[in-house]
Backbone bond lengths (Angstrom), bond angles and torsions (degrees), N, CA, C in turn:
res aa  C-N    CA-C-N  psi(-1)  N-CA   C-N-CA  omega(-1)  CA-C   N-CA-C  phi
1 X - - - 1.463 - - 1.529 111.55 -
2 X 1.333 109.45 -56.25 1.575 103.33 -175.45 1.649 98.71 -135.23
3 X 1.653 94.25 128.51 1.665 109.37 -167.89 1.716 91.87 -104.92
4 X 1.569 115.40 146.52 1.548 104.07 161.63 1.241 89.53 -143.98
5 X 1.477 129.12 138.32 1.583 164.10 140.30 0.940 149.37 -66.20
6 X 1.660 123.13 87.59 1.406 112.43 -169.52 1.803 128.65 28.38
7 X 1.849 90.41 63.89 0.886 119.07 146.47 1.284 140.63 -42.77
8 X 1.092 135.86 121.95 1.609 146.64 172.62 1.363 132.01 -151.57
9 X 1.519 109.58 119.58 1.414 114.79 157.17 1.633 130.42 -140.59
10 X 1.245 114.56 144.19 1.373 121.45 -162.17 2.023 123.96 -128.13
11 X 0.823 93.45 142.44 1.662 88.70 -162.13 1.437 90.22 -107.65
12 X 1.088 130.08 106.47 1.558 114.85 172.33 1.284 122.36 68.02
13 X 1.493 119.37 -117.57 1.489 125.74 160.05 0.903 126.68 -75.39
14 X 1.600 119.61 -22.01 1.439 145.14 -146.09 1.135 114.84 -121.84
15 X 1.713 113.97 91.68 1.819 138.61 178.57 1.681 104.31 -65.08
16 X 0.962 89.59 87.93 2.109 89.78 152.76 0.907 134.06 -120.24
17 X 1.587 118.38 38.14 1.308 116.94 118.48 1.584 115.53 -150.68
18 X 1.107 116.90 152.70 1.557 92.93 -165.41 1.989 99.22 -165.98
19 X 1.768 88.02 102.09 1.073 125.43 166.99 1.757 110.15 75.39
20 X 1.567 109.69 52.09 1.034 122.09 -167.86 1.968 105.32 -78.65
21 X 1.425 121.34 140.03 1.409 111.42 -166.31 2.005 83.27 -134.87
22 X 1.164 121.01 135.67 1.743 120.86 -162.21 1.928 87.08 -151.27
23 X 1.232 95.32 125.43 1.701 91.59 151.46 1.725 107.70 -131.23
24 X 1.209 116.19 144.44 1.186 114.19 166.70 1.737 133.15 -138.47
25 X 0.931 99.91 126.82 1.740 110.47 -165.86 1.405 120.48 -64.27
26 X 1.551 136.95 120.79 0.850 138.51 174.06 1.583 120.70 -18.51
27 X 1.424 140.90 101.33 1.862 141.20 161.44 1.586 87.91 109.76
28 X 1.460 114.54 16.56 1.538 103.45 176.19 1.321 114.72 -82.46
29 X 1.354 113.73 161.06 1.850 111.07 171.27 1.591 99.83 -132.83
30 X 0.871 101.42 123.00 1.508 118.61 -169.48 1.664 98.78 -128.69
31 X 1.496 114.13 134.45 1.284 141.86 -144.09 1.845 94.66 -139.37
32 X 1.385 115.00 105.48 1.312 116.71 -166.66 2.070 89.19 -108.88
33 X 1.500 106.68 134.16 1.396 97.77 -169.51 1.776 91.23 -136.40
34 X 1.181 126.42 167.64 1.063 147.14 -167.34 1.175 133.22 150.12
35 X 1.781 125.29 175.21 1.534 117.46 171.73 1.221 119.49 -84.01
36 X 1.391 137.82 147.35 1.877 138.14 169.73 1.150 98.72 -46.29
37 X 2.117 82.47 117.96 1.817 88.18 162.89 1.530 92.79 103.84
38 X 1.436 139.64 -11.83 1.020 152.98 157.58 1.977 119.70 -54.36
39 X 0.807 90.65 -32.03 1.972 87.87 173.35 1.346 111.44 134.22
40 X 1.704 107.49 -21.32 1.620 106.74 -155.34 1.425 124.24 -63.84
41 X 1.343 122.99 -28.06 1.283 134.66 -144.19 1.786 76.47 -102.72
42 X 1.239 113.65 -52.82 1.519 115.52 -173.07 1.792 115.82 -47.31
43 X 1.462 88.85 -52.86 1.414 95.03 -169.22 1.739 101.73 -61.88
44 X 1.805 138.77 -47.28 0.982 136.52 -165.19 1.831 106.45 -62.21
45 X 1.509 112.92 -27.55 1.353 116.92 -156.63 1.950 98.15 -89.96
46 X 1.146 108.22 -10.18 1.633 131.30 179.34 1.248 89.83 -69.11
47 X 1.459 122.86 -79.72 1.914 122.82 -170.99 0.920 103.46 -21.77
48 X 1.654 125.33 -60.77 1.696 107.82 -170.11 1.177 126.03 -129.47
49 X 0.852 96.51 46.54 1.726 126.14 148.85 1.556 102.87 85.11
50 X 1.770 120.01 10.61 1.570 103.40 178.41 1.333 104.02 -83.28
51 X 1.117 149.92 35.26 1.474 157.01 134.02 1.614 99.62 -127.95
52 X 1.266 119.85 123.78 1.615 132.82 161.06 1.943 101.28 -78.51
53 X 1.069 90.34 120.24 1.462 104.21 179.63 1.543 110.61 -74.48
54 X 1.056 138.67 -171.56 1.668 141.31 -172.59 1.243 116.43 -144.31
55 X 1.635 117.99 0.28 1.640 110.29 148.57 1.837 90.31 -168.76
56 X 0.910 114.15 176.20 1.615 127.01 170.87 1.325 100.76 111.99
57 X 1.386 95.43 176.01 1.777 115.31 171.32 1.425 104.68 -121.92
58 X 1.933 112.73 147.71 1.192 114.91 154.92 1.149 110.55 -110.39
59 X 1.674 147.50 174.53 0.926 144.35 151.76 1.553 115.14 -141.06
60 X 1.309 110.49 137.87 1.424 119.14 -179.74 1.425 107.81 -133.39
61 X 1.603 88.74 113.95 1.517 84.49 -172.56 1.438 126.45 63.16
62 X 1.064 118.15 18.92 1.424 126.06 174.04 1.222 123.36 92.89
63 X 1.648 103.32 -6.37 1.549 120.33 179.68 1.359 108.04 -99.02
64 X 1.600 110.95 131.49 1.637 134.96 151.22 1.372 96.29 -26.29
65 X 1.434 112.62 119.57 1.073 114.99 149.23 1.363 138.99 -77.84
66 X 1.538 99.76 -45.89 1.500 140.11 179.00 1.799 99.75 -66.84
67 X 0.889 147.04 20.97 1.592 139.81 -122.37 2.001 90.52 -167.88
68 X 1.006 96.09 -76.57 2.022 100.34 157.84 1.457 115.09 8.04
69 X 1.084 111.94 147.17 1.418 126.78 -171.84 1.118 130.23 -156.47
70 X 1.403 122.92 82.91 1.846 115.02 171.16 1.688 93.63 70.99
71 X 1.486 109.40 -126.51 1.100 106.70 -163.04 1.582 115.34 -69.80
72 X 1.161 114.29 -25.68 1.682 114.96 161.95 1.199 126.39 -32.93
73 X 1.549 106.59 -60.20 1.349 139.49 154.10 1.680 108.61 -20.11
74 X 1.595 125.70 -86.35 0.905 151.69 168.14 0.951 120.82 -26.38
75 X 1.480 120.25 -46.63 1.445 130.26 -175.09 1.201 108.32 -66.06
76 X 1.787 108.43 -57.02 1.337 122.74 172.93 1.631 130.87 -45.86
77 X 0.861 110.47 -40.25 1.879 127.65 174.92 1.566 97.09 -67.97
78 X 1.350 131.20 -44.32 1.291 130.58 160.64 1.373 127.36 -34.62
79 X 1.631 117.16 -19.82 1.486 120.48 -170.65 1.818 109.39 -109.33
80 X 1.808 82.94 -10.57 1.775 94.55 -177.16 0.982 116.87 -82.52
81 X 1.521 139.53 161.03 1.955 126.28 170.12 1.633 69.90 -134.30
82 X 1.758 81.50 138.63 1.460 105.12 -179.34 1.808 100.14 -128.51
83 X 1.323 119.25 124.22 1.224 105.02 165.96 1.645 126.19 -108.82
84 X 0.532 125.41 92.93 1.647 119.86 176.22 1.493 143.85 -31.92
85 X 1.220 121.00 155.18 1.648 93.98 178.56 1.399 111.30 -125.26
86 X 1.326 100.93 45.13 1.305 135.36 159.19 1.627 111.26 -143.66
87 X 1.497 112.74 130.81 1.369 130.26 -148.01 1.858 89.15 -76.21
88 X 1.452 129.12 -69.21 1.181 125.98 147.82 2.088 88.52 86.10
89 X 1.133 99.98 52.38 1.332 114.64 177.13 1.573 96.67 -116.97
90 X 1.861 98.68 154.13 1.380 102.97 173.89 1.160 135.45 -100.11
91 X 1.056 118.39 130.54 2.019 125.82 -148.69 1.553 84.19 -56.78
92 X 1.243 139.61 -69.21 1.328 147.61 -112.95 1.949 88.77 -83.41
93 X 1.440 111.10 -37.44 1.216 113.27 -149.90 1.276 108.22 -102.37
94 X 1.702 132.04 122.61 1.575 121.72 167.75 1.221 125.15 -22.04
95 X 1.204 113.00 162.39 1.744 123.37 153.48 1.342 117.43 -17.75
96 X 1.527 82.62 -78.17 1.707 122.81 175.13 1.893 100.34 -20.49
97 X 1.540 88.25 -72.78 2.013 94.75 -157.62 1.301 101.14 -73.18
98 X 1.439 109.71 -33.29 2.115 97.20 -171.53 1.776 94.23 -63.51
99 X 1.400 126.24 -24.48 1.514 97.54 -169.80 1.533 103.21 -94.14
100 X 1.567 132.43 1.19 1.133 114.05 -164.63 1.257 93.29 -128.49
101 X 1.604 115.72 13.26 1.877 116.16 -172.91 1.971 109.37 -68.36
102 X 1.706 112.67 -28.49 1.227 134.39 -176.32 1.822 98.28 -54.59
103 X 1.176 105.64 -57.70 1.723 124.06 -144.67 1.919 83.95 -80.16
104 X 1.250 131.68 -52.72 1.444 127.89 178.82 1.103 109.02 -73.85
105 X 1.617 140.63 -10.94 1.452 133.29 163.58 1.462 118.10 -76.80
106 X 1.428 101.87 -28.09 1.613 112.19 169.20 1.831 107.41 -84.56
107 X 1.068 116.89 -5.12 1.700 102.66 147.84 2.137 89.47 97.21
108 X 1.440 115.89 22.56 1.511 135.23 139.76 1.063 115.26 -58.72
109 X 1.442 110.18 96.82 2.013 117.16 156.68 1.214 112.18 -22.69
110 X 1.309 125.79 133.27 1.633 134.01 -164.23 1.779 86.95 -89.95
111 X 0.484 136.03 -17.15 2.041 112.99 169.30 1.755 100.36 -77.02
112 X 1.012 115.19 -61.81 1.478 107.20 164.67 1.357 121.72 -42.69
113 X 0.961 112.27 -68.88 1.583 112.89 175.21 1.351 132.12 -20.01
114 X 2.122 102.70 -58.08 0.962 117.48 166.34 1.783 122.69 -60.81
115 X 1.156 94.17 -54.36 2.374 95.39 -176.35 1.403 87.77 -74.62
116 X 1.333 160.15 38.33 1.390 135.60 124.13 1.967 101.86 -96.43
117 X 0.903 123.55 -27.06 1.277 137.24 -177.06 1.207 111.83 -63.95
118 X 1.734 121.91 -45.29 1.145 144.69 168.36 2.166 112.66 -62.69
119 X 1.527 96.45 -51.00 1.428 102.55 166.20 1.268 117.92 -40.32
120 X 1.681 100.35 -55.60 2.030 96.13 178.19 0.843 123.31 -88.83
121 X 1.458 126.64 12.97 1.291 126.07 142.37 1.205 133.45 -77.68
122 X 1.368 131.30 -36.66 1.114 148.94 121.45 1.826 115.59 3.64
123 X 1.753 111.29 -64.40 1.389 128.50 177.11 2.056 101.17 -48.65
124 X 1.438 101.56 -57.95 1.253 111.64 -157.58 1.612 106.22 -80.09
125 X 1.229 121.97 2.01 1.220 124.52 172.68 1.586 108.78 79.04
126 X 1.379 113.70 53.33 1.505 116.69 -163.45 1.710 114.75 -138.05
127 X 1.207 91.27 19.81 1.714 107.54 -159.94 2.085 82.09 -69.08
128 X 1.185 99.21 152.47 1.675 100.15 164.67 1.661 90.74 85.37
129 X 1.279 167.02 -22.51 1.231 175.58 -170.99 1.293 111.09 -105.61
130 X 1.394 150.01 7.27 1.263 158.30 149.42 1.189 128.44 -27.65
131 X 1.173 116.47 -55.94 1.789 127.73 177.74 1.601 101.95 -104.26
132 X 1.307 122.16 8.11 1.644 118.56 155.45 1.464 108.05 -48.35
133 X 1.412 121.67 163.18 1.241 123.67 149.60 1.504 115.20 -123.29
134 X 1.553 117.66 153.88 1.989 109.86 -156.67 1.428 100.22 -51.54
135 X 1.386 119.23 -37.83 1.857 98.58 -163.91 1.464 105.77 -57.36
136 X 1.319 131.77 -14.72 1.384 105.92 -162.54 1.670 104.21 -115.49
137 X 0.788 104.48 11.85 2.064 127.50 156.60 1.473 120.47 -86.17
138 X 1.439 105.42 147.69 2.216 106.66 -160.87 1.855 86.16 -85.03
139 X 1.067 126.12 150.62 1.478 123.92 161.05 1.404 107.42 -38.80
140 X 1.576 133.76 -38.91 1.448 106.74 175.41 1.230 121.43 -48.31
141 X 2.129 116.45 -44.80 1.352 118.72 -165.69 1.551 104.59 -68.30
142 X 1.397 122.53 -34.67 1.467 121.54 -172.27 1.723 98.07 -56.92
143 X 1.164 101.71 -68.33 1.347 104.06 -171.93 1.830 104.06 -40.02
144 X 1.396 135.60 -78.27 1.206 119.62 177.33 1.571 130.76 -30.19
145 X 1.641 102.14 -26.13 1.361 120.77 167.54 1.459 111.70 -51.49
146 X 1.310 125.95 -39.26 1.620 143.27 -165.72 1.316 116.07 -92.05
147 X 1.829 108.70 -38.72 1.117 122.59 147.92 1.368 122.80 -29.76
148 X 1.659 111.30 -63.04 1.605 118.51 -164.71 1.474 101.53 -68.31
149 X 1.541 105.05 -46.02 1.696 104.12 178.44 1.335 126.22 -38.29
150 X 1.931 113.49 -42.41 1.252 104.87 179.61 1.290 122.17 -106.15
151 X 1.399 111.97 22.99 1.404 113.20 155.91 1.537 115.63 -115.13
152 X 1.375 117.02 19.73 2.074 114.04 171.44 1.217 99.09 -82.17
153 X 1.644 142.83 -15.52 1.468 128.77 173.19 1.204 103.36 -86.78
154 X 1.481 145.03 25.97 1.655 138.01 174.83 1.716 96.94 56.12
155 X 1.184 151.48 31.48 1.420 131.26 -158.32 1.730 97.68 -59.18
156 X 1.276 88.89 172.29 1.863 119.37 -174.54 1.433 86.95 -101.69
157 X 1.378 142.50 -10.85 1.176 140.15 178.31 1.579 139.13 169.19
158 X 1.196 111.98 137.70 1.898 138.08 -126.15 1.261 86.46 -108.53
159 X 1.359 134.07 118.47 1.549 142.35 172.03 1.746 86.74 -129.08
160 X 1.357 88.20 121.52 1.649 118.35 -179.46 1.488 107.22 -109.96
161 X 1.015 131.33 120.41 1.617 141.66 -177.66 1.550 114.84 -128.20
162 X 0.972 103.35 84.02 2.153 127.22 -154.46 1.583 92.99 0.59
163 X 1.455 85.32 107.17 1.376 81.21 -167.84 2.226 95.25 -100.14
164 X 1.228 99.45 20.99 1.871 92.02 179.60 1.866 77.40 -122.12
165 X 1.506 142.29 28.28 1.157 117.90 177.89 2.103 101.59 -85.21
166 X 1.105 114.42 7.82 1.540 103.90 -159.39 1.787 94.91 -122.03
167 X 1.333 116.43 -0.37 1.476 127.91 178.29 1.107 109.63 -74.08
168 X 1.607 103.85 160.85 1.756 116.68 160.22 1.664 107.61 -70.25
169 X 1.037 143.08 177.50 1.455 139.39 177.33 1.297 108.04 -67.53
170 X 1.723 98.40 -53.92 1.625 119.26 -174.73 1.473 96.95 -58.74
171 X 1.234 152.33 -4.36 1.398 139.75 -175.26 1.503 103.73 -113.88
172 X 1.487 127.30 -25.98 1.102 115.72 -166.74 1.897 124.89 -79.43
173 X 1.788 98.63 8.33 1.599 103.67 173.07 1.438 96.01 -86.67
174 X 1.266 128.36 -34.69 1.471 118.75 -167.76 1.502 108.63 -64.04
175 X 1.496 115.18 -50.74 1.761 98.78 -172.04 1.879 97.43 -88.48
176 X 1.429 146.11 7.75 1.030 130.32 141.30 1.697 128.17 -45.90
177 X 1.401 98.62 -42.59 1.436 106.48 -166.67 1.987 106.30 -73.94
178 X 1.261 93.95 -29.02 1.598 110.61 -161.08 1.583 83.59 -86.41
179 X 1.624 135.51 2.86 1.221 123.13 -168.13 1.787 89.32 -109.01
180 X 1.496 86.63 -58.08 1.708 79.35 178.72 1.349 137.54 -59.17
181 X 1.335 96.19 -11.77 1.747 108.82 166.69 1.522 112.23 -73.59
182 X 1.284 106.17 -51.61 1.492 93.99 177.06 1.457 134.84 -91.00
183 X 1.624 113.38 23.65 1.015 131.38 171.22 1.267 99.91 -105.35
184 X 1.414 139.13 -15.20 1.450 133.64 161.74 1.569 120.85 -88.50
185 X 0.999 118.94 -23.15 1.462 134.99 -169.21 1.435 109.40 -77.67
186 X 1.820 102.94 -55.66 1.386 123.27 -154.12 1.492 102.18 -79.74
187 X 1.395 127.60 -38.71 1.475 152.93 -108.73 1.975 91.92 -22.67
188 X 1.409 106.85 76.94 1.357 127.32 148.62 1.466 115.86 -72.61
189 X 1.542 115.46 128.97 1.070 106.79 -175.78 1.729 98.00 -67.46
190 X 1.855 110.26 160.03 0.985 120.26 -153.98 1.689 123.25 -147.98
191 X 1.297 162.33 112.59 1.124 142.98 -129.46 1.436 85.86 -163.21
192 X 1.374 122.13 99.85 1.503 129.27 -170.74 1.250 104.10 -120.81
193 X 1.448 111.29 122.59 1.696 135.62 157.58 1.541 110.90 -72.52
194 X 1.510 105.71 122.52 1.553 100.86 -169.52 1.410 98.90 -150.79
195 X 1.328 123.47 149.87 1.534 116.36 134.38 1.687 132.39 -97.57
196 X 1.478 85.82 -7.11 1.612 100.59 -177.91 1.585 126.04 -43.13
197 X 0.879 130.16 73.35 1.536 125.49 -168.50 1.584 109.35 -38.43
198 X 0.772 120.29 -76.81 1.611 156.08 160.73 2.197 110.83 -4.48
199 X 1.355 81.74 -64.11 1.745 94.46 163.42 1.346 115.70 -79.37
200 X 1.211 138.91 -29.67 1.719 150.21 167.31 1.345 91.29 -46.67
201 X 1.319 124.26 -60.80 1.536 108.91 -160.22 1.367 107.32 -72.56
202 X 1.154 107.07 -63.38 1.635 108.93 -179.26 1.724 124.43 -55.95
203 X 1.545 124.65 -0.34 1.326 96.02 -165.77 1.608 86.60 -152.46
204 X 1.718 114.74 14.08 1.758 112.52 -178.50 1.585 96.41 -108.32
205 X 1.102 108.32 141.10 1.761 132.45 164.23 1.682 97.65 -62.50
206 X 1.468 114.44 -41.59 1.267 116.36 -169.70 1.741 107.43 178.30
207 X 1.485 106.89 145.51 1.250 120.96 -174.52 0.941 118.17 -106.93
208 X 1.232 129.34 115.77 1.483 134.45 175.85 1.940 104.86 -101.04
209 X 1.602 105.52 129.48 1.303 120.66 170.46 1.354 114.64 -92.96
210 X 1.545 109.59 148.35 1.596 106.57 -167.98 1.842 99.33 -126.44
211 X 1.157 127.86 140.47 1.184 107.63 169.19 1.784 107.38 -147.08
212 X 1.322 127.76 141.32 1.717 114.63 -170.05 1.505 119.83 28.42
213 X 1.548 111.54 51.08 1.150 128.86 179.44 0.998 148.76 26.56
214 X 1.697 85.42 48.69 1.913 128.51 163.54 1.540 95.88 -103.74
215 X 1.695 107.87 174.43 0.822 142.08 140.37 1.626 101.37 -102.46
216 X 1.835 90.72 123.39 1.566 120.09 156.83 1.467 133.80 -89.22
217 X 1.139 110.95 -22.42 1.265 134.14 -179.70 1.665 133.57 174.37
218 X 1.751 94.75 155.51 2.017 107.84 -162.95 1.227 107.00 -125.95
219 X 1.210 111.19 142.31 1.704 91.51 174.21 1.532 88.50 179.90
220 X 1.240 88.40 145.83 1.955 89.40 149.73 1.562 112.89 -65.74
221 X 2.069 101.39 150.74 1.749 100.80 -158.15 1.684 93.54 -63.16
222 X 1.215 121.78 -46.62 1.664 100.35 -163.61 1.516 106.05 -42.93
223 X 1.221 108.78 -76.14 1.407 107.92 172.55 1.455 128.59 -9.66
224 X 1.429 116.71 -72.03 1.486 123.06 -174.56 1.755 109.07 -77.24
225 X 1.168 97.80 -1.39 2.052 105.78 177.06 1.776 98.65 -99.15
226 X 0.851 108.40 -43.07 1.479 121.06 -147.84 2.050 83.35 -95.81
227 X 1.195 117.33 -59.79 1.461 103.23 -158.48 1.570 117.03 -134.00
228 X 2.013 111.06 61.02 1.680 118.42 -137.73 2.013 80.93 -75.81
229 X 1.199 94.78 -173.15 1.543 127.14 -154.02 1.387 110.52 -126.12
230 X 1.802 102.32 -64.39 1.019 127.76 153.99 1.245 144.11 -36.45
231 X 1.306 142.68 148.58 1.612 136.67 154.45 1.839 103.75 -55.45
232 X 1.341 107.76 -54.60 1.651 100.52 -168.64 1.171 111.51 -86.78
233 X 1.658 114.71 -8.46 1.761 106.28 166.68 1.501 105.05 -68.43
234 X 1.247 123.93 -54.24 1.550 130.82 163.90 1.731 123.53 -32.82
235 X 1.399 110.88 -36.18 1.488 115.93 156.84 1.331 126.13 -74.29
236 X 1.360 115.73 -2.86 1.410 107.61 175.43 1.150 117.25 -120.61
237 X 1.546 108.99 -3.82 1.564 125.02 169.09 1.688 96.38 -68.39
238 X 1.313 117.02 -75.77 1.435 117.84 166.15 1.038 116.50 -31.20
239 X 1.674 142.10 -37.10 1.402 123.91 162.93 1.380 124.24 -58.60
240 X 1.650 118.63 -55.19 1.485 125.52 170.96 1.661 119.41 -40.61
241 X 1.763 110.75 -25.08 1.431 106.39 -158.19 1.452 81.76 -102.05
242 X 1.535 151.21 -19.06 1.372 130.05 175.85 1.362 117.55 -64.68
């Protein structure tokens, strides 16, 4: 489904990412793990184009990614669910409209708009919270709020950008659990930025390690927990065994 190719991007002096090569299989969930400053967040924000990369190929579906244009562009980001790890909801606007504001800007009849809007709310366990507005929701609920947003376009594919890095601790089992549910339910293909050890095992097809913006290592999690390759697969084996 989605091919990426000697990948690269560079800030100045400073390569974060550099010569990244990813394939991923249609209903897969792939769990990208590493240290900050490692590539991950870069490389996921590359797929769709909110970082322009500086050489490589993507392909989706056989289509240029890198190749996109204005409304091409547009259309395309339409099929993506991007979550953030910043909630990045709008104060002014309910539950309701921040998740269904996407689907009526793309020119979706607002009765439609709304009962698919309502559906992913529904997913995230948010039914009854509609005419809330974010201030009066815990950062877990916002965050599920962002959740629902990027799943009311059905996307072909789930780019996760740690999305429990902006939580209290105590909040970050609630949108884990609501993650692993809909990574079993949905089987949307899926490409999750995490440090979570804990959810990697239980809810990845396979873990990919990132380190100075390589990939070091792939594997299914038993595998890369149970028997790393790596220096930082080996650091996280040592984390699981404390």
């Amino acid at each position: 489904m989605l091919k990426i190719k000697g990948l690269k991007k560079q800030y100045g002096k400073q390569i974060a990412i550099d010569g990244v090569d990813l394939e991923v299989k249609r209903g897969e969930t792939i769990v990208i793990m590493g240290p900050s400053g490692c590539g991950k967040s870069t490389t996921i924000r590359c797929i769709n184009r909110l970082t322009e990369p500086d050489a490589g190929e993507i392909l989706l579906d056989g289509q240029s990614v890198l190749s996109l244009k204005d409304e091409e562009l547009r259309r395309f980001r339409r099929t993506i669910g991007f979550v953030f790890q910043q909630f990045n909801l709008i104060a002014r606007l309910t539950v309701l409209d921040n998740v269904m504001f996407h689907l009526v800007l793309a020119g979706i009849p607002r009765a439609e708009a709304e009962a698919r809007a309502k559906q992913a709310l529904a997913k995230v366990g948010l039914t009854g919270s509609e005419k809330k507005y974010p201030s009066a929701l815990s950062g877990g609920e916002q965050q599920r709020v962002g959740i629902a947003r990027a799943l009311v376009s059905n996307p072909q594919l789930m780019l996760w950008d740690e999305p429990t890095a902006s939580l209290d601790p105590i909040l970050v089992g609630e949108v884990l659990e609501v993650m692993e549910e809909l990574v079993q339910t949905t089987k949307t293909t899926s490409i999750i930025v995490t440090h979570e050890v804990g959810f990697a095992l239980k809810a990845a097809d396979r873990i990919v390690l990132m380190d100075r913006g390589r990939i070091v290592e792939s594997g299914a999690p038993q595998v890369i927990f149970n028997d790393p390759q790596s220096e930082i697969g080996k650091k996280y084996q040592r984390l699981i065994a404390c």
